[in-house]
C-alpha positions in Angstrom: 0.0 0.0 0.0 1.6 3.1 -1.3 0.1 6.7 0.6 1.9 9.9 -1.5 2.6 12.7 1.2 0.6 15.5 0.6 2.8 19.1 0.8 4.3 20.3 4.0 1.5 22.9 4.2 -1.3 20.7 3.9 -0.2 18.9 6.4 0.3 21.6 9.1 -3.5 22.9 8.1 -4.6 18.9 9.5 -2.3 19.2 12.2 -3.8 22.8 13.0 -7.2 22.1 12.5 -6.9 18.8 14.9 -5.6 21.2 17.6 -8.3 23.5 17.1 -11.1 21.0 16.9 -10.1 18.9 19.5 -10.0 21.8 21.7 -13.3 23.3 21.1 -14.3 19.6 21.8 -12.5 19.8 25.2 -13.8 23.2 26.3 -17.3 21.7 26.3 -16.2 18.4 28.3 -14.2 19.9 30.8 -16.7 23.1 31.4 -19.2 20.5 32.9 -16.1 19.2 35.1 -15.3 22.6 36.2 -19.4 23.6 37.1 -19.7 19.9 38.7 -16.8 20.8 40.9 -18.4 24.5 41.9 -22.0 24.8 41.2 -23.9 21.8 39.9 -24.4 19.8 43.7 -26.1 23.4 44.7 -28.1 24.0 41.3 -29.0 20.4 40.9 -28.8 18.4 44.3 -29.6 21.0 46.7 -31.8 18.7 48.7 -28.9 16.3 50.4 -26.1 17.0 52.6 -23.4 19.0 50.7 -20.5 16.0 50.8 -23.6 14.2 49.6 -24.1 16.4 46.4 -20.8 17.1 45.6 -20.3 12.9 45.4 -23.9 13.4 43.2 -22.2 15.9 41.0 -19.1 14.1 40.4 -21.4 10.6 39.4 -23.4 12.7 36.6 -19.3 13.8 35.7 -18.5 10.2 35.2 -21.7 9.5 33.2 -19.8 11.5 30.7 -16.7 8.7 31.3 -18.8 5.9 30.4 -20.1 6.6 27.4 -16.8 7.6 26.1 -16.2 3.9 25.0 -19.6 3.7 23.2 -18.8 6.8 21.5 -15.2 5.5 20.3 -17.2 1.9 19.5 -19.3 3.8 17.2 -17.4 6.1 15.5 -14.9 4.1 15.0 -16.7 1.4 13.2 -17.8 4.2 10.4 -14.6 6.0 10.9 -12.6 3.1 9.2 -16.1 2.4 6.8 -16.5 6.0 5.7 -13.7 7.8 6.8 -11.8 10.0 9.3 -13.0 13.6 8.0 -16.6 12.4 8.0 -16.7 11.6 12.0 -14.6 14.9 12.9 -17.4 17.2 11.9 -20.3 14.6 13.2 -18.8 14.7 16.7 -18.0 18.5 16.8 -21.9 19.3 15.9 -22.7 16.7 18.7 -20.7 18.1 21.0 -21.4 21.6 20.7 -25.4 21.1 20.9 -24.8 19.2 23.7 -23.0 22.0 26.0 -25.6 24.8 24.7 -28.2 23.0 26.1 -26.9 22.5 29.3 -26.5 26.5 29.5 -30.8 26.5 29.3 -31.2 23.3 31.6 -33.3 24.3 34.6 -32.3 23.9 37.7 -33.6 21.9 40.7 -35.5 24.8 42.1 -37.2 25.2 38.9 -37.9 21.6 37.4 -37.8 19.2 40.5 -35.8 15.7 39.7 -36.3 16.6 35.9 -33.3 18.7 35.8 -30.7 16.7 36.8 -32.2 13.7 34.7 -31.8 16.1 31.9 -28.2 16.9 33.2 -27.0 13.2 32.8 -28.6 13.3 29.2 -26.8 15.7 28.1 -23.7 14.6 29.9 -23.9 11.2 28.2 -24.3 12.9 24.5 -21.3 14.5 25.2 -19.3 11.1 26.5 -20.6 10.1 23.4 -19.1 12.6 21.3 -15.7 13.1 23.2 -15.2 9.3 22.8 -15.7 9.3 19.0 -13.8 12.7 18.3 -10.3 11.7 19.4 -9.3 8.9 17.3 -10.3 10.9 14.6 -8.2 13.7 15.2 -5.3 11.7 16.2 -5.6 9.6 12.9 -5.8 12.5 11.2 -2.4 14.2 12.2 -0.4 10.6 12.3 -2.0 9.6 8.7 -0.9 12.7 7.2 3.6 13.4 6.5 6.3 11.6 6.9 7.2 9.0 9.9 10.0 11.1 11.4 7.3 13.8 13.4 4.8 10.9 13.5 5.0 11.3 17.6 5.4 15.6 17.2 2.4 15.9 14.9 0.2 13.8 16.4 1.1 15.6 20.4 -0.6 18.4 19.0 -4.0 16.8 18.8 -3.1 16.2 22.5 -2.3 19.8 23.2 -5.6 20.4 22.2 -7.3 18.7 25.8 -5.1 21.4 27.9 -6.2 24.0 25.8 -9.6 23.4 25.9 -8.9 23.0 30.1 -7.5 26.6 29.7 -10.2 28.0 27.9 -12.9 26.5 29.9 -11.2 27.2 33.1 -10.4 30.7 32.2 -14.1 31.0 31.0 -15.2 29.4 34.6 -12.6 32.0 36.2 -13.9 35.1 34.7 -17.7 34.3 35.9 -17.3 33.1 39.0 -15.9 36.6 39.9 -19.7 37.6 39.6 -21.3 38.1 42.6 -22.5 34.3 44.2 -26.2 35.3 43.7 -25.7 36.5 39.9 -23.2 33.5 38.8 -25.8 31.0 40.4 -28.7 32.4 38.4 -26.7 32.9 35.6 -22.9 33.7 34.9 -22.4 29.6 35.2 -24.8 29.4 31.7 -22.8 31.9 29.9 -20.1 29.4 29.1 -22.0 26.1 28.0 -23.9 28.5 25.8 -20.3 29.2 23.9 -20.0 26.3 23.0 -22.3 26.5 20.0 -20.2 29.6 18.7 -16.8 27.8 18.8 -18.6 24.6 17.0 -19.2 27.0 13.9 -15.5 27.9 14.3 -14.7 24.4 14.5 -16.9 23.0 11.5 -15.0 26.2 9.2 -12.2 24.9 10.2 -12.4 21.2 9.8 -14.5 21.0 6.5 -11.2 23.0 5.1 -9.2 19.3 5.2 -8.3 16.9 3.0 -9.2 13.2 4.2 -6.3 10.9 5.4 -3.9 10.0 2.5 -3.2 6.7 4.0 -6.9 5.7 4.8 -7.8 6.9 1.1 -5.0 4.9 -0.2 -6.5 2.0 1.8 -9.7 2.4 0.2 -8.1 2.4 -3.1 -6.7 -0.9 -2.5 -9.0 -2.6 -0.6 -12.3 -1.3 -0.8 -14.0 -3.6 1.3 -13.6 -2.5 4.8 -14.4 -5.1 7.3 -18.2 -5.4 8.3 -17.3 -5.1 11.4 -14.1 -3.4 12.4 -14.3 -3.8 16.4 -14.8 -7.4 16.4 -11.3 -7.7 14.2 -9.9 -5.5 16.7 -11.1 -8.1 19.7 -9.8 -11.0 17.6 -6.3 -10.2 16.2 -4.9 -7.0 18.7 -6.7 -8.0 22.2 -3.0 -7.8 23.6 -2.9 -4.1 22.2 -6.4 -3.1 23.4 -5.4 -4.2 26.9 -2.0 -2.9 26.9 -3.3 0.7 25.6 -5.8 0.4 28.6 -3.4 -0.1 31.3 -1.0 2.6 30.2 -4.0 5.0 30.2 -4.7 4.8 34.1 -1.7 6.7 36.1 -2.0 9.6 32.7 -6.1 9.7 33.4 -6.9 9.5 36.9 -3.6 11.5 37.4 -5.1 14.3 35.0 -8.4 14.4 36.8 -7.4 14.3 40.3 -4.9 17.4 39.2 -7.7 19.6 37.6 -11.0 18.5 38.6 -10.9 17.1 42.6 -8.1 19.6 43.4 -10.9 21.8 42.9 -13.3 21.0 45.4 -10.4 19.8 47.5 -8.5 23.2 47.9 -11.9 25.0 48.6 -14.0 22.7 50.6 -11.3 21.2 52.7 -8.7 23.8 52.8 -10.8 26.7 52.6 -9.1 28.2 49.6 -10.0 30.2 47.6 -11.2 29.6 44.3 -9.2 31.7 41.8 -6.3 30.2 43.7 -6.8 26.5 42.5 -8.4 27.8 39.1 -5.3 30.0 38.5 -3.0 27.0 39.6 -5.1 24.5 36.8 -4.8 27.6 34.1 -1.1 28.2 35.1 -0.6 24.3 34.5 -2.6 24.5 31.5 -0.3 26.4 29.9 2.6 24.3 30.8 1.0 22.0 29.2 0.7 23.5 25.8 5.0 23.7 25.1 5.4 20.3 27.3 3.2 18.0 25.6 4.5 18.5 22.0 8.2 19.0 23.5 7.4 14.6 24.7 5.9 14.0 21.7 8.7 15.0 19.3 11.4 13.4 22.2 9.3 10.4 21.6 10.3 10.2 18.1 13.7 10.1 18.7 14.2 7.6 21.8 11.1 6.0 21.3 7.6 6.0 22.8 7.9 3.6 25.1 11.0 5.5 27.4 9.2 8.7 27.6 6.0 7.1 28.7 7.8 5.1 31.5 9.1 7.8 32.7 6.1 10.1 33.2 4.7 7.2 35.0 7.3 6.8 37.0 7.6 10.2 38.0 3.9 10.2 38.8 4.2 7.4 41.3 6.6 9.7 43.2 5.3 12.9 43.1 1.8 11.7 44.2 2.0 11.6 48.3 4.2 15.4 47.5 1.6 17.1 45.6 -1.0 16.6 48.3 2.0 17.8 50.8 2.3 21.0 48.8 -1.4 21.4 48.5 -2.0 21.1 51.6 0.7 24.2 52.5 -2.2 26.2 51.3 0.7 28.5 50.4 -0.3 29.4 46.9 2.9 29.1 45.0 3.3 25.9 46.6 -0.4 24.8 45.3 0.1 26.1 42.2 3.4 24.3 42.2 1.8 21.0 42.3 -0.7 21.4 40.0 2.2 22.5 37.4 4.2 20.0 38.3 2.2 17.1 38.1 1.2 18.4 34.8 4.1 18.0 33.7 4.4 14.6 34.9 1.3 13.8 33.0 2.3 15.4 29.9 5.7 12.8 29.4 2.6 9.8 28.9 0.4 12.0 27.0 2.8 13.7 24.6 3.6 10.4 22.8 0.3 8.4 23.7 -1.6 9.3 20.4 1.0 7.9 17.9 2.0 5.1 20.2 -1.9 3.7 20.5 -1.8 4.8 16.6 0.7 2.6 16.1 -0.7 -0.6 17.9 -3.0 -1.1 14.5 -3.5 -2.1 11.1 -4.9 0.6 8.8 -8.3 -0.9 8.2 -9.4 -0.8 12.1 -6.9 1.9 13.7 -10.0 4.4 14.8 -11.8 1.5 16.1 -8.4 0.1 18.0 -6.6 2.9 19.1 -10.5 4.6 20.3 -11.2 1.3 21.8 -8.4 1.1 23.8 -7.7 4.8 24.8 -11.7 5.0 25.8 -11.5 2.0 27.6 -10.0 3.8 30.3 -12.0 6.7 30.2 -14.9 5.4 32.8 -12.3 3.2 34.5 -9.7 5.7 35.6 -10.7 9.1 34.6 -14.2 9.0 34.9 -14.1 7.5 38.8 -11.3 9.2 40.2 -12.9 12.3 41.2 -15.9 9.8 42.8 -13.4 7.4 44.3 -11.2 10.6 45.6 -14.0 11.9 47.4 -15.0 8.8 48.8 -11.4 8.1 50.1 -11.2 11.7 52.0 -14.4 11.5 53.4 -13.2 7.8 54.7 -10.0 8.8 56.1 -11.7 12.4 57.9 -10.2 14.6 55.4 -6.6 12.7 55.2 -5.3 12.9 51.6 -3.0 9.5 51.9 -5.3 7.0 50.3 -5.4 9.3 47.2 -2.0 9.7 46.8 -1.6 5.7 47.9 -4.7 5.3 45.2 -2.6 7.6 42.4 0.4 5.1 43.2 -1.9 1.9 42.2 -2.6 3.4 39.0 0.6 4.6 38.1 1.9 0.9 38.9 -0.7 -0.3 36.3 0.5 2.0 33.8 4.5 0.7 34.0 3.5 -2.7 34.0 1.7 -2.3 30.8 4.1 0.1 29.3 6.7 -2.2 29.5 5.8 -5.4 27.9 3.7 -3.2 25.0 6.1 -3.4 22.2 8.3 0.2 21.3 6.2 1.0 17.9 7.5 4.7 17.0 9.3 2.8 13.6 6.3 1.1 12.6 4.9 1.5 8.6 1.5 2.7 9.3 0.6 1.3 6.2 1.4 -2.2 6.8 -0.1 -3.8 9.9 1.9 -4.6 13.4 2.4 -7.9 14.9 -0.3 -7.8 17.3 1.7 -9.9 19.7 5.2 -8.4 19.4 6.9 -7.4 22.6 9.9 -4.9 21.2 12.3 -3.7 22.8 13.2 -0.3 20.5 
């Protein structure tokens, strides 16, 4: 199978345009984060005990989790049918309807038990759409140039989750300064009902690029897709699925204790206030943006697997000290761990989209790499916030267990790491051993 390159600046427009998309795309899953973190237990479960309706608040968060691995099942089945292009734009118009109709939902007070059965609706569309999006975008930038930048290329579809974090944190910021009364009635709406301005940003921008040379190529070649491209991922790569799983759990429960408990942590428990731990998460945010691309293109010169290893690693040491530093309540200290640990999480997420990439055959990549990068999702990400909680109010406020529970995951994540199989010289065009181990 033979895929001609398409020029340099074609391929920084699909690179661009995965950044961008995938942001906007982030911006509406992480404002619900942010607002379950801060307003939704009062707007939506006002009637039980406030621990109570934060742990409420963070369970309709993790609805969003659990539907991420429909969402990647779906889309990815018609993503390696129809297409990469084709799924991008149906997941940013999901997505983006999705948030703006959280901004009108009623609240508690206005629609009894109806409201927050509409929340978790809404929540789950966007699981849904969030789960199906990324392995598009990430196909996108690692189908399109050369090998040599595979891992740089396809970081910057990454980037695109900490800028959507900054934006929708930044968003959450600049409300919140409203007085209480006025951003519970209605500054906290103002930023879902963005979202359906930067989807028409996001469609201009996406319907601008070409489809995947390599997946067109594939076509080309063999125009019979398989009926069924998930069961062909179960059959010949389940050692790839369940690898790609593993090394998801220290990156994602990491990434959500850092940005999303830290929030109600810092202000419930250590009376902080909450520009503090929002400017620490926008501060790391930003980080994030240079680090995550500065791992990916490292990755393409020692290898993926080294660079994951050691964010993983590093994780597993710095979990008991960020809590240390958090608890300081010193503000440079907070904000030190939120930067830091970012950091930490950025070495496993600047080289994870080409290295799950990589895993499979052309013909089922969206499905595979979605499959097992969503996996994860409801497993780590999605219940870290809820099993975080649950652990402090167990120990009396203690923040041990979470750090001892941060330690478990990243344990997961080397195990796996290390017998996957180093992949950052595979052909893309030519399908892996699914049962390689590799050693670089």
């Amino acid at each position: 199978m033979s895929a001609s390159a398409p020029p340099q600046n074609s391929v920084r427009r699909v690179v661009l345009a995965s950044f961008i998309g995938t942001a906007i795309e982030w911006y509406d899953f992480f404002l619900y984060g942010t607002a379950a973190a801060l307003v939704f237990n009062r707007l939506f479960f006002p009637t039980i005990d406030p621990h109570a309706g934060t742990m409420a608040a963070f369970a309709t968060y993790a609805v969003g989790f659990f539907a991420r691995p429909l969402g990647g099942i779906l889309f990815g089945h018609f993503g390696d049918r129809l297409g990469r292009k084709s799924m991008l734009i149906t997941t940013l118009m999901l997505m983006g309807v999705a948030t703006s109709l959280i901004g009108v939902l009623p609240t508690y007070a206005q629609a009894g038990v109806l409201a927050p059965v509409l929340l978790v609706t809404l929540r789950f569309v966007q699981g849904l759409g969030v789960g199906g999006e990324w392995g598009g975008a990430v196909l996108m930038a690692v189908e399109h140039g050369t090998a040599d930048r595979r891992g740089f290329r396809a970081s910057w579809v990454q980037a695109g989750v900490p800028a959507g974090l900054l934006l929708a944190t930044l968003m959450f910021h600049i409300f919140s300064s409203l007085p209480e009364k006025e951003f519970l009635f209605w500054g906290w709406r103002v930023p879902f009902l963005l979202g359906i301005v930067l989807m028409g940003i996001g469609l201009f921008i996406r319907l601008s690029v070409l489809e995947s040379p390599i997946f067109t190529a594939m076509q080309s070649e063999r125009p019979r897709a398989p009926r069924l491209p998930i069961l062909e991922v179960l059959v010949k790569y389940p050692r790839n699925v369940l690898l790609a799983l593993g090394a998801r759990f220290a990156e994602n429960a990491c990434f959500y204790i850092f940005t999303v408990f830290v929030l109600t942590y810092s202000t419930k428990q250590l009376a902080l206030s909450k520009s503090t731990i929002l400017n620490g998460v926008l501060l790391g945010s930003v980080v994030q943006l240079f680090f995550i691309p500065f791992f990916g293109a490292l990755s393409d010169r020692v290898g993926r697997r080294p660079v994951y290893l050691g964010g993983a690693i590093f994780l597993a040491l710095f979990a008991f000290p960020f809590f240390w530093l958090v608890d300081t309540r010193a503000t440079a200290a907070v904000w030190t761990a939120v930067v830091v640990g970012l950091i930490g999480h950025s070495a496993m997420y600047g080289p994870q989209a080409a290295f799950f990439s990589e895993l499979f055959g052309t013909h089922v990549r969206y499905s595979g790499a979605s499959l097992g990068y969503q996996l994860a999702s409801p497993l780590a990400g999605g219940l870290a916030p809820l099993i975080a909680t649950a652990l402090l109010q167990w120990s009396g406020g203690k923040p041990w267990p979470i750090a001892a529970y941060l330690v478990c995951m990243a344990l997961i994540t080397i195990v796996s790491v290390w017998l996957a199989a180093e992949t950052h010289r595979n052909n893309l065009t030519g399908a892996p051993n699914p049962s390689s181990r590799g050693d670089g």
